[in-house]
Backbone as numpy.savetxt, mean C-alpha at the origin, in Angstrom:
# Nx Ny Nz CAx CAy CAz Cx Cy Cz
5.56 18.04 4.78 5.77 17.34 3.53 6.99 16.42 3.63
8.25 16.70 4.45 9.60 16.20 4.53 8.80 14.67 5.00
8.03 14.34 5.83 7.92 13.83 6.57 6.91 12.49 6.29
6.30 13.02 4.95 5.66 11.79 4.30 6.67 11.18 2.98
7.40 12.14 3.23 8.61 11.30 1.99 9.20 10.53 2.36
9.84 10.59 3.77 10.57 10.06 4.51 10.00 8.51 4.78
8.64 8.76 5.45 7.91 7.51 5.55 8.23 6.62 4.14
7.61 7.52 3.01 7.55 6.14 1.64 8.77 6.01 1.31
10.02 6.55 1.64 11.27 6.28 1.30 11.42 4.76 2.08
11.38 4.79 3.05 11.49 3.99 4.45 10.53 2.75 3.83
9.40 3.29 3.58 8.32 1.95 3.12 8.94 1.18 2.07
9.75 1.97 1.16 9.36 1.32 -0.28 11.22 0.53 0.03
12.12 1.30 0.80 13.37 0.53 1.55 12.84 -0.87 1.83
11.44 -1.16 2.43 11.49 -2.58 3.21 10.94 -3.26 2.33
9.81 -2.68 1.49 9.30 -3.36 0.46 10.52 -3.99 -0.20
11.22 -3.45 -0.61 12.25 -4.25 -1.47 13.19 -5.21 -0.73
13.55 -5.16 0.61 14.11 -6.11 1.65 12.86 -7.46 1.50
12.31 -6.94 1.53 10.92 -7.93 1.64 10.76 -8.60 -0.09
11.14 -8.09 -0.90 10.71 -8.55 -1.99 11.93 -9.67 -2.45
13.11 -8.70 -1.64 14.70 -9.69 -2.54 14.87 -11.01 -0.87
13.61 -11.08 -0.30 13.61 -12.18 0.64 14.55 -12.08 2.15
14.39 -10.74 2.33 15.67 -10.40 3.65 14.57 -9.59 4.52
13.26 -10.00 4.38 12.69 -9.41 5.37 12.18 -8.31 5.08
11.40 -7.48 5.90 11.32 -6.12 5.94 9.91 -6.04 5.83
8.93 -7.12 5.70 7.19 -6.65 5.15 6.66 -5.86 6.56
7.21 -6.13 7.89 6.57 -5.49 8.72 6.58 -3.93 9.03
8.23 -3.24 8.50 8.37 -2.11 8.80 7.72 -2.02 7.71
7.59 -2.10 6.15 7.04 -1.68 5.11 5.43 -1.25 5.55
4.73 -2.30 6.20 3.35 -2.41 6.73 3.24 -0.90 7.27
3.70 -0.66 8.16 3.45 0.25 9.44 4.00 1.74 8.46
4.86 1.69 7.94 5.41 2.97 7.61 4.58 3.52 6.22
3.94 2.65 5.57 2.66 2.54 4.38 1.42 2.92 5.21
1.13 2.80 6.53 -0.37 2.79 7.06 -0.12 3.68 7.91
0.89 3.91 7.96 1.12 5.68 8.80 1.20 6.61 7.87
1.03 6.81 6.48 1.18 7.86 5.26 -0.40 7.67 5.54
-0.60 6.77 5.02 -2.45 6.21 4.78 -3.38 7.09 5.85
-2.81 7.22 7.01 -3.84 7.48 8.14 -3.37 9.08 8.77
-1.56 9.42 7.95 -1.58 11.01 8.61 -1.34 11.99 7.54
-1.44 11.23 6.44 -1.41 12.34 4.81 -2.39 11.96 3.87
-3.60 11.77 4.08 -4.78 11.53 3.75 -4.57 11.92 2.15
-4.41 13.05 1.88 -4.07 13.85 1.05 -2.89 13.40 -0.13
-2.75 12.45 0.28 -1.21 12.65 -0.47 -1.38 12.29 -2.43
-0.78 12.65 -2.65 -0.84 12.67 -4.54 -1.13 11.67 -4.65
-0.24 10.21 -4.26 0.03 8.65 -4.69 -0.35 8.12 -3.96
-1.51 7.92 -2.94 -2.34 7.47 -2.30 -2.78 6.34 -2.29
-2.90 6.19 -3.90 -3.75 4.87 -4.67 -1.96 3.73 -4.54
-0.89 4.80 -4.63 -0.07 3.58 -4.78 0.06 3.07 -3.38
-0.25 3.93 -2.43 0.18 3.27 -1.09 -0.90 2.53 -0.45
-2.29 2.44 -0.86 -3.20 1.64 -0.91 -3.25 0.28 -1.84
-2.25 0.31 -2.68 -1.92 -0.88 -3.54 -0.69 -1.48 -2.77
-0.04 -0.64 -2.23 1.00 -1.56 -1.77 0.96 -2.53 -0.56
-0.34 -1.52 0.27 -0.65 -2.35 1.35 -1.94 -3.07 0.91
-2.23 -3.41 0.30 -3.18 -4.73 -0.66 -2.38 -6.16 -0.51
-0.58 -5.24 -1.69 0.16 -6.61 -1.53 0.54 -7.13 -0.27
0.89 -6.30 0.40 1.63 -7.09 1.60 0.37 -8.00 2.69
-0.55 -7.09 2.62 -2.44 -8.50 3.18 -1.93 -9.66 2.24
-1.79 -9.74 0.89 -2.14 -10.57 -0.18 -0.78 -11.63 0.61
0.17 -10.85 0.44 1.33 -11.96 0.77 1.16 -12.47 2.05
0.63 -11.75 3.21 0.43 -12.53 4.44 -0.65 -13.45 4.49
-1.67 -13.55 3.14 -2.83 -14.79 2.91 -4.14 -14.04 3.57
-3.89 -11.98 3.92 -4.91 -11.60 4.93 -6.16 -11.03 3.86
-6.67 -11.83 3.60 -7.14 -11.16 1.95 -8.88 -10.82 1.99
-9.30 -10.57 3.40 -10.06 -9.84 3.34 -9.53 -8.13 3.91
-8.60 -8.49 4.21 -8.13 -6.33 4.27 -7.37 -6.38 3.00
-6.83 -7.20 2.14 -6.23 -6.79 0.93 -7.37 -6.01 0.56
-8.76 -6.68 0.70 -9.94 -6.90 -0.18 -10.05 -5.34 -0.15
-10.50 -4.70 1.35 -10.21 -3.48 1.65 -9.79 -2.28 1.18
-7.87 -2.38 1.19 -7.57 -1.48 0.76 -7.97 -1.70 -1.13
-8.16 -2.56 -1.94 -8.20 -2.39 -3.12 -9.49 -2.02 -3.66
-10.69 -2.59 -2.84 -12.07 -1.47 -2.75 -11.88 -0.19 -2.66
-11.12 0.18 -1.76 -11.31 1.96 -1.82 -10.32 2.47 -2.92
-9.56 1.78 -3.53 -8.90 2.55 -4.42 -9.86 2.58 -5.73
-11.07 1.71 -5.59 -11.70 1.68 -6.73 -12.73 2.48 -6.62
-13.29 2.89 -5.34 -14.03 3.77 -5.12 -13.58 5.39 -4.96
-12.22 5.29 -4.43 -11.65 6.95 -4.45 -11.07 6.90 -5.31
-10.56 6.50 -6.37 -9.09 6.44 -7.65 -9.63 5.85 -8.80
-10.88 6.16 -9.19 -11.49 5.22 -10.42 -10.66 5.43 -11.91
-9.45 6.70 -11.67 -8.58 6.47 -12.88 -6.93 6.22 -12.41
-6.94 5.51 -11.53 -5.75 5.27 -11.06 -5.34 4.23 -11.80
-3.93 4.26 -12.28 -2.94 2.97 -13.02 -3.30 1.88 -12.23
-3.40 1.69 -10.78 -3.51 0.38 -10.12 -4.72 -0.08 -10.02
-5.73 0.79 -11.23 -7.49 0.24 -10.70 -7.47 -1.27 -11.22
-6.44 -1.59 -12.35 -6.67 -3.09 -12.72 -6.24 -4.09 -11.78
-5.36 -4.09 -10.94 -4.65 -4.81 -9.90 -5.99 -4.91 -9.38
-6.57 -3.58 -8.85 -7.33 -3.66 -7.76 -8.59 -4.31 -7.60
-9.52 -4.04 -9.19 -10.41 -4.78 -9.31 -9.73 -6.48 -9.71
-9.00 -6.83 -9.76 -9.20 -7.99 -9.48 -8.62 -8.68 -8.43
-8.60 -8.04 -7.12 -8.07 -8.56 -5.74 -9.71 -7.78 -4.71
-10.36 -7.34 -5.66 -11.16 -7.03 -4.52 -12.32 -7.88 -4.39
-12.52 -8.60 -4.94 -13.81 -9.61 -4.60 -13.64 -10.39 -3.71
């Protein structure tokens, strides 16, 4: 458990380097899609599938945005981020 906190601590660290323009979308990327692929399970799932939506969206990669925001609509149909999602997934 220590160990997927650590990751979104770390993720959501670059996300915001990345957001206040000092960089950081790549570690954010990797440390978001390593929760995604080794805590399957995890409570907030849908947020870390939204977050890596934005960062496709901001790199212009917007058929894997398309991706992760499909499955949050298909596994998370009452998730807070289903509105984001349905409208980035077409």
């Amino acid at each position: 458990m220590r160990n997927w906190l650590s990751n979104l601590n770390n993720a959501l660290f670059y996300l915001k380097r990345f957001h206040d323009g000092k960089g950081g979308k790549l570690g954010a990327f990797w440390r978001l899609k390593n929760i995604l692929e080794r805590y399957p399970t995890y409570s907030r799932l849908d947020q870390v599938l939204t977050l890596l939506g934005e960062l496709n969206v901001a790199d212009n990669n917007l058929d894997e945005a398309a991706a992760y925001y499909q499955r949050i609509i298909k596994d998370f149909p009452a998730s807070q981020y289903l509105g984001e999602a349905s409208r980035h997934s077409l």
